[in-house]
C-alpha positions as a printed NumPy array, in Angstrom:
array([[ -75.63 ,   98.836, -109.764],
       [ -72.138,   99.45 , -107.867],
       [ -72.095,   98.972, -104.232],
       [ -68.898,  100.435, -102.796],
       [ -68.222,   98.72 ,  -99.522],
       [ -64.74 ,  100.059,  -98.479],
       [ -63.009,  103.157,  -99.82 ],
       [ -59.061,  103.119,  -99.271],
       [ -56.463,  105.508, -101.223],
       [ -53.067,  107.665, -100.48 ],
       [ -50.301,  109.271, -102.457],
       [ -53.25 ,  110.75 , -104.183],
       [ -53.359,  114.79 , -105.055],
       [ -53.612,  116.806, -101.484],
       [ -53.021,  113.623,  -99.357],
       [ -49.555,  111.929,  -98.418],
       [ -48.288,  108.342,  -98.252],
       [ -50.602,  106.923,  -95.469],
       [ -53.982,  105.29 ,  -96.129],
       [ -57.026,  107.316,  -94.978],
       [ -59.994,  104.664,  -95.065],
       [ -63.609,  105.021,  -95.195],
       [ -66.162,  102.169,  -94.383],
       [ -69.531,  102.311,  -96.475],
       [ -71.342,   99.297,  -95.526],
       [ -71.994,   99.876,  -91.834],
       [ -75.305,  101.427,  -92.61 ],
       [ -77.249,  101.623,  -96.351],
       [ -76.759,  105.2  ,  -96.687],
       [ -73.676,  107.863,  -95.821],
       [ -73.845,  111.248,  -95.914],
       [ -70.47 ,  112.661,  -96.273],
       [ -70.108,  116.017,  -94.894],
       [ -66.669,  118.57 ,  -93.98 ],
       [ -65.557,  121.997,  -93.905],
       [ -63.524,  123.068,  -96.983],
       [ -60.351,  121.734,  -97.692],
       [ -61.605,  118.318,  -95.522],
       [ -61.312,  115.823,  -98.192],
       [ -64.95 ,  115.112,  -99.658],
       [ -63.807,  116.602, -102.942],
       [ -60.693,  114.199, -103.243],
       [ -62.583,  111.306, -102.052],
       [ -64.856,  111.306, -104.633],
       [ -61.625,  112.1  , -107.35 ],
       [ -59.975,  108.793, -105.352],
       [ -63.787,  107.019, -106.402],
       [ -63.823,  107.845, -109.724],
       [ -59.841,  107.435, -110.047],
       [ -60.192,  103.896, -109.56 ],
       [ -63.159,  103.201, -111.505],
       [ -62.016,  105.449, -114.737],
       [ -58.169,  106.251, -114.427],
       [ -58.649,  109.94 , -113.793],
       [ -60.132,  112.149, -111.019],
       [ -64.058,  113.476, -111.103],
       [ -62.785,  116.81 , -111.101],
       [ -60.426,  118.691, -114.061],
       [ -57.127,  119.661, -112.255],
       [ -56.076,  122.689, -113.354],
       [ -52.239,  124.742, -113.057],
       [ -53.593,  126.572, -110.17 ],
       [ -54.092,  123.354, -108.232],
       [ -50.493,  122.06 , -109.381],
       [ -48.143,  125.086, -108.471],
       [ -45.96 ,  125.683, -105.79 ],
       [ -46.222,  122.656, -103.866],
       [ -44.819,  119.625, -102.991],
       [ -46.701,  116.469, -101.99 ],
       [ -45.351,  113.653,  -99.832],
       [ -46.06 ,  110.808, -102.04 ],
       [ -45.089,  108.143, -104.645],
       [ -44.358,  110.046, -107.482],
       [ -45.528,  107.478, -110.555],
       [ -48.828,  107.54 , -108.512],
       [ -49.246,  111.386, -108.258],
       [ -48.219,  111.919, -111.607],
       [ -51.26 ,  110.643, -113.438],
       [ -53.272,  113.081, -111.59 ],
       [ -51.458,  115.796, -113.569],
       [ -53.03 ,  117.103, -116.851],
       [ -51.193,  116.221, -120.237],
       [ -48.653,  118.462, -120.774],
       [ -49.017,  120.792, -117.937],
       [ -44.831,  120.87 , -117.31 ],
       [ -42.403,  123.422, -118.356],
       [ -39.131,  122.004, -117.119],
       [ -38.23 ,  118.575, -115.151],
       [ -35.316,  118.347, -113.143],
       [ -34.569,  115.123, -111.311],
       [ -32.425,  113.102, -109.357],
       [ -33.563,  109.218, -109.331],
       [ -32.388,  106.737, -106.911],
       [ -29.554,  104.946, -108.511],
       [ -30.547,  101.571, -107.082],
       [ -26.557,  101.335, -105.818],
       [ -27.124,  100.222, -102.327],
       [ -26.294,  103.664, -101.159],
       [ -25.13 ,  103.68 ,  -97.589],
       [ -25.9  ,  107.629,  -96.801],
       [ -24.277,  108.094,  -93.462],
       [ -20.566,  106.711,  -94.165],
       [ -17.569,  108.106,  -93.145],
       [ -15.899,  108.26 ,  -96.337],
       [ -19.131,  110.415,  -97.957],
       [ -17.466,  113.283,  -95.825],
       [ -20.072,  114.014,  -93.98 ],
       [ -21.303,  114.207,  -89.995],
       [ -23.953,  110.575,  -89.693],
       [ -25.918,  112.418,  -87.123],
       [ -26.78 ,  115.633,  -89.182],
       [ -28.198,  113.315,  -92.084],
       [ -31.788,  112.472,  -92.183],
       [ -32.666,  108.895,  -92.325],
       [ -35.349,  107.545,  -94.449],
       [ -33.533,  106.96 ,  -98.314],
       [ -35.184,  104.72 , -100.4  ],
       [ -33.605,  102.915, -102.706],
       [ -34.813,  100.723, -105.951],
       [ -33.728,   97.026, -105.947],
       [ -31.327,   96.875, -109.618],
       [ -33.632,   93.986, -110.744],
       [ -36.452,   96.613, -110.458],
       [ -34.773,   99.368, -111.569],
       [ -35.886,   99.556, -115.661],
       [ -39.471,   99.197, -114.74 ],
       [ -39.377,  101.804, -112.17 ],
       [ -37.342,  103.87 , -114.426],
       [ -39.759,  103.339, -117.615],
       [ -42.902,  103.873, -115.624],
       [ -42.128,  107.582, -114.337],
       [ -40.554,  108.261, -117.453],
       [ -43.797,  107.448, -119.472],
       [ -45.452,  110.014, -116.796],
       [ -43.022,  112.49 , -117.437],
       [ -43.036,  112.647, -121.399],
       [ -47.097,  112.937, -120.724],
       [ -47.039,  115.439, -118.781],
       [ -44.755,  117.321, -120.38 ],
       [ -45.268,  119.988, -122.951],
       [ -44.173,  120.316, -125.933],
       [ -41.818,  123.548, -125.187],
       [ -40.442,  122.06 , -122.488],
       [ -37.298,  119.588, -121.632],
       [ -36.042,  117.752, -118.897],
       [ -32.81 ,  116.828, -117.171],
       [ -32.484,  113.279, -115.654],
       [ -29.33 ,  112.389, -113.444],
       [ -27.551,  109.415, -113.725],
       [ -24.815,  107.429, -111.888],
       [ -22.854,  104.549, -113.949],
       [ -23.847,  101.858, -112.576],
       [ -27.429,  101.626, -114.298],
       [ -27.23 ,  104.388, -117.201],
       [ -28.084,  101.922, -119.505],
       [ -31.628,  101.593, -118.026],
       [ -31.896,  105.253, -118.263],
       [ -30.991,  105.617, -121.757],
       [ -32.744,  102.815, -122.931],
       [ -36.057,  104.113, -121.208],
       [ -35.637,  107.631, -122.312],
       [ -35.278,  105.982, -125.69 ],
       [ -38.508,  103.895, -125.087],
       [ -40.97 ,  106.768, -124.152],
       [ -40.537,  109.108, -126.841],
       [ -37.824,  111.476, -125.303],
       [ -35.453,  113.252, -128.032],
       [ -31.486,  113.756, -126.327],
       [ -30.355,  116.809, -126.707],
       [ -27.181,  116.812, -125.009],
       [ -25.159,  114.046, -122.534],
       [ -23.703,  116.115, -119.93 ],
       [ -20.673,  115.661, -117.41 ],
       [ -20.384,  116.845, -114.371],
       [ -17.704,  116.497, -112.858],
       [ -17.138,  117.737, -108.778],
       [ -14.497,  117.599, -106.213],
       [ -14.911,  114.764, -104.251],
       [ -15.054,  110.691, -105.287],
       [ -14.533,  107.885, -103.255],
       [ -11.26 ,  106.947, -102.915],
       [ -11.118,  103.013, -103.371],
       [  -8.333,  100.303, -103.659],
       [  -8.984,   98.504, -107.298],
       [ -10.213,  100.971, -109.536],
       [ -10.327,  104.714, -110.281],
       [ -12.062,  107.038, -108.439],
       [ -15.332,  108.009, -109.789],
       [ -15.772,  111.944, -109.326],
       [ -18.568,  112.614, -111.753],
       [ -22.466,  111.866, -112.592],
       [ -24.356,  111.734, -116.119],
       [ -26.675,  113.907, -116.82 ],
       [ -29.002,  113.435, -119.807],
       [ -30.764,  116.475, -121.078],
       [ -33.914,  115.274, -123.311],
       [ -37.186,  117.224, -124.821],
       [ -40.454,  116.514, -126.203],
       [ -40.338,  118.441, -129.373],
       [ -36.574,  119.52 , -130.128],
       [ -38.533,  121.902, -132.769],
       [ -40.545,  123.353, -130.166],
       [ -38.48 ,  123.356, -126.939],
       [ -37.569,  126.452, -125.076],
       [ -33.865,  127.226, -124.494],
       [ -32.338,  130.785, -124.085],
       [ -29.053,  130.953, -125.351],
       [ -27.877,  134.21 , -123.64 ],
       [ -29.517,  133.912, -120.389],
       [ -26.655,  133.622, -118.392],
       [ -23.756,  135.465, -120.286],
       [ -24.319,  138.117, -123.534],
       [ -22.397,  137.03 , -126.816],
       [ -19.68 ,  138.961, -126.517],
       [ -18.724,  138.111, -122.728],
       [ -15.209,  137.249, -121.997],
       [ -13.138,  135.755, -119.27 ],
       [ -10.059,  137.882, -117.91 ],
       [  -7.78 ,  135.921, -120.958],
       [ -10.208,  136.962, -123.552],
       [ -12.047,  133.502, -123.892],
       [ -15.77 ,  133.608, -124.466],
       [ -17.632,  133.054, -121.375],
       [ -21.056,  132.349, -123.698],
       [ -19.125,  129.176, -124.806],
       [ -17.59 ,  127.92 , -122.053],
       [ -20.664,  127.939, -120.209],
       [ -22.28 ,  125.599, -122.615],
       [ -19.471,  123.298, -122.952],
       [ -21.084,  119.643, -122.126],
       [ -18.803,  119.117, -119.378],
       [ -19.902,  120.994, -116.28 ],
       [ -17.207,  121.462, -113.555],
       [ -19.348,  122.536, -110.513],
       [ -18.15 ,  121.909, -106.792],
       [ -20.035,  119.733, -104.284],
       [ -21.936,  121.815, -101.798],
       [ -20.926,  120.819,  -98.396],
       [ -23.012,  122.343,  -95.288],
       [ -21.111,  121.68 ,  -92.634],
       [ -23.133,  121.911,  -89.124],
       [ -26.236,  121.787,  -90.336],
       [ -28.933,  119.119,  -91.198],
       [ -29.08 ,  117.408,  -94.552],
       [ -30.559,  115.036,  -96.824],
       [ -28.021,  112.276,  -97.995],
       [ -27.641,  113.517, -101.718],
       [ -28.58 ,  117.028, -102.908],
       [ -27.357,  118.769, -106.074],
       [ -25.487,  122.418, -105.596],
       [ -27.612,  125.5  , -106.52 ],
       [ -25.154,  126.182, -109.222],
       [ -26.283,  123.503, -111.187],
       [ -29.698,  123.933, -110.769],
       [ -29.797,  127.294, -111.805],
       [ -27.802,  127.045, -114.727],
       [ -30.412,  124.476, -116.518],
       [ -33.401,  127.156, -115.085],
       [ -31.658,  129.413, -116.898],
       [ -31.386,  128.13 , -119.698],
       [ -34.308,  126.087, -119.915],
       [ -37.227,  128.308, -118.252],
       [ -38.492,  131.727, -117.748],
       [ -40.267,  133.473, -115.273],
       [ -43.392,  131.695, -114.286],
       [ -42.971,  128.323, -115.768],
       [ -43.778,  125.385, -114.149],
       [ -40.555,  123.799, -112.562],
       [ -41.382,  120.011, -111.344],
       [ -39.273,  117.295, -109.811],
       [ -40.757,  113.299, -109.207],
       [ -38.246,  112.967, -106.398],
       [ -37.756,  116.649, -104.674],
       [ -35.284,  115.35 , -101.651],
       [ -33.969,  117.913, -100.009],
       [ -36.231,  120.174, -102.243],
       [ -33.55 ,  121.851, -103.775],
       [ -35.411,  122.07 , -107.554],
       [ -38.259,  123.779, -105.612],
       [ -35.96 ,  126.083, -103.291],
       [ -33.903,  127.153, -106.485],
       [ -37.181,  127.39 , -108.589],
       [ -38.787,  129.864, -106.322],
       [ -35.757,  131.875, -105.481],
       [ -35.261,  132.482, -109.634],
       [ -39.434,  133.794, -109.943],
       [ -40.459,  129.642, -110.974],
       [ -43.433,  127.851, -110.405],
       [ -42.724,  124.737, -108.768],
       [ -44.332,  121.515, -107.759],
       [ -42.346,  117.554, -106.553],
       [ -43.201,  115.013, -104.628],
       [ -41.526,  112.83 , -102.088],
       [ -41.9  ,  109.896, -100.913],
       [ -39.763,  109.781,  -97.858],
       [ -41.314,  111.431,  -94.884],
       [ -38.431,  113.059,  -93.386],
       [ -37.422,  114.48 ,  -96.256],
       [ -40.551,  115.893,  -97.415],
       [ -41.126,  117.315,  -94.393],
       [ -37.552,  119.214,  -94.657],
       [ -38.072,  120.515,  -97.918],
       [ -41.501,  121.729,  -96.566],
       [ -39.744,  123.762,  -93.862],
       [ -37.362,  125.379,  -96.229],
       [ -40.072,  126.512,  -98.963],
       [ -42.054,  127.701,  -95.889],
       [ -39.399,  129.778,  -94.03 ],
       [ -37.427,  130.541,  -97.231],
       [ -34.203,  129.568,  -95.847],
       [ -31.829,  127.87 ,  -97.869],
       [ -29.755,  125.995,  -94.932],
       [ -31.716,  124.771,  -91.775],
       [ -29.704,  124.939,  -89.043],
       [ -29.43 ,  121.349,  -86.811],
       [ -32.063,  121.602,  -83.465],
       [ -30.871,  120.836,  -80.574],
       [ -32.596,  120.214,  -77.335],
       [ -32.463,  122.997,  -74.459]])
């Protein structure tokens, strides 16, 4: 016989990154009783989670789509299905000591939200490997993924793609406006971007879904192949006056791999939503989307823009 004294859990399905506690042993028996949508069901899903690896219940795609959870991602990922995910798009931490509100970033400190969380470099290939090996689970066999990457620790990224299964498709550029000037080397203006499948037999990608064949430019080049080129030249979004999460990637981008690598319907997910742009773009192109978050503040931003369907969220201010 088990006797469960304590039960303690977070970051798991519905609930967010703080610990909701239950004592057991205070009497011999508990009844556990709550209006729908209370908790009993997930408490019992946390019980058997630790005890078997999975929860009591089967999670289905209804229970997944269109929402985000505020929660560590490698955690809420193994209470997804296998290969329940059409399309990943993410944006790691770099684990580059990323100071968010400097001046040189060209941007207002007091309009970006505090909170980033950063990997220690020494950490940064476990980390890396662990929500990767979530990832390729999860993911089905149609589908693909994008992964961005700074310099500094590509190798980790590569390496762990490599490790897990993940077939590269293409190594893209993209290059933006703005770099940090500095005094003793060049400035770096672009970030990696790896885009990897499952199944490069198998994986969905629509060839004509942003320009027909036969498109040209105004000097009679063809659109349809300059749009695939693997160096992407898309601007920084800057939004001045309003508030802002310290790194975000421009619509543009995003929907240019929905494009190409979804449909209508599919299941859009990002391990570390931010801002929430993935989700934002997702629903504004007719995606499913789910993400998680770990950050707080940021979660709770991205929250406010799927809610009001706004795109920019103007800075409060008290009255």
């Amino acid at each position: 016989m088990i006797v469960f004294k304590n039960l303690r859990w977070k970051n798991f399905l519905s609930t967010g990154n703080k610990w909701t506690e239950i004592n057991l042993n205070k009497i011999s028996s508990t009844l556990i009783v709550g209006h729908n949508g209370s908790g009993k069901s997930t408490m019992l899903d946390a019980l058997s989670f630790a005890l078997f690896g999975k929860p009591h219940r089967n999670i289905n795609k209804p229970q997944l789509v269109n929402s985000i959870n505020n929660k560590d991602c490698i955690v809420g990922m193994k209470t997804i299905p296998n290969e329940k995910i059409d399309l990943v798009v993410t944006d790691p931490p770099f684990a580059i000591n990323f100071k968010a509100k400097k001046a040189n970033y060209n941007r207002t400190a007091s309009r970006v939200l505090s909170g980033y969380d950063e990997i220690k470099v020494e950490d940064y290939y476990d980390f890396t490997n662990a929500w990767m090996a979530e990832a390729y689970r999860i993911l089905k066999k149609s589908g693909s993924m994008y992964v961005f990457s700074g310099w500094n620790n590509l190798k980790d990224i590569l390496t762990a793609l490599d490790n897990n299964g993940f077939t590269t498709i293409n190594h893209i550029i993209w290059k933006y406006q703005f770099g940090v000037v500095t005094s003793k080397k060049f400035v770096t203006s672009h970030y990696h971007c790896l885009f990897v499948c499952k199944d490069d037999k198998k994986r969905k990608f629509f060839p004509f879904s942003r320009f027909k064949k036969n498109a040209k430019t105004s000097n009679g080049q063809s659109l349809h192949y300059k749009d695939k080129e693997d160096v992407w030249i898309i601007n920084r979004e800057y939004w001045t006056g309003d508030d802002k999460t310290p790194t975000k990637l421009p619509a543009e981008i995003i929907k240019k791999m929905l494009k190409y690598s979804s449909e209508k319907t599919d299941l859009v997910f990002d391990p570390f939503l931010g801002s929430g742009q993935v989700a934002v773009i997702s629903k504004m192109l007719g995606r499913q989307y789910l993400g998680f978050e770990i950050v707080k503040q940021y979660y709770d931003f991205a929250n406010k823009r799927l809610k009001k369907n706004i795109y920019r969220l103007k800075k409060e201010t008290d009255t």
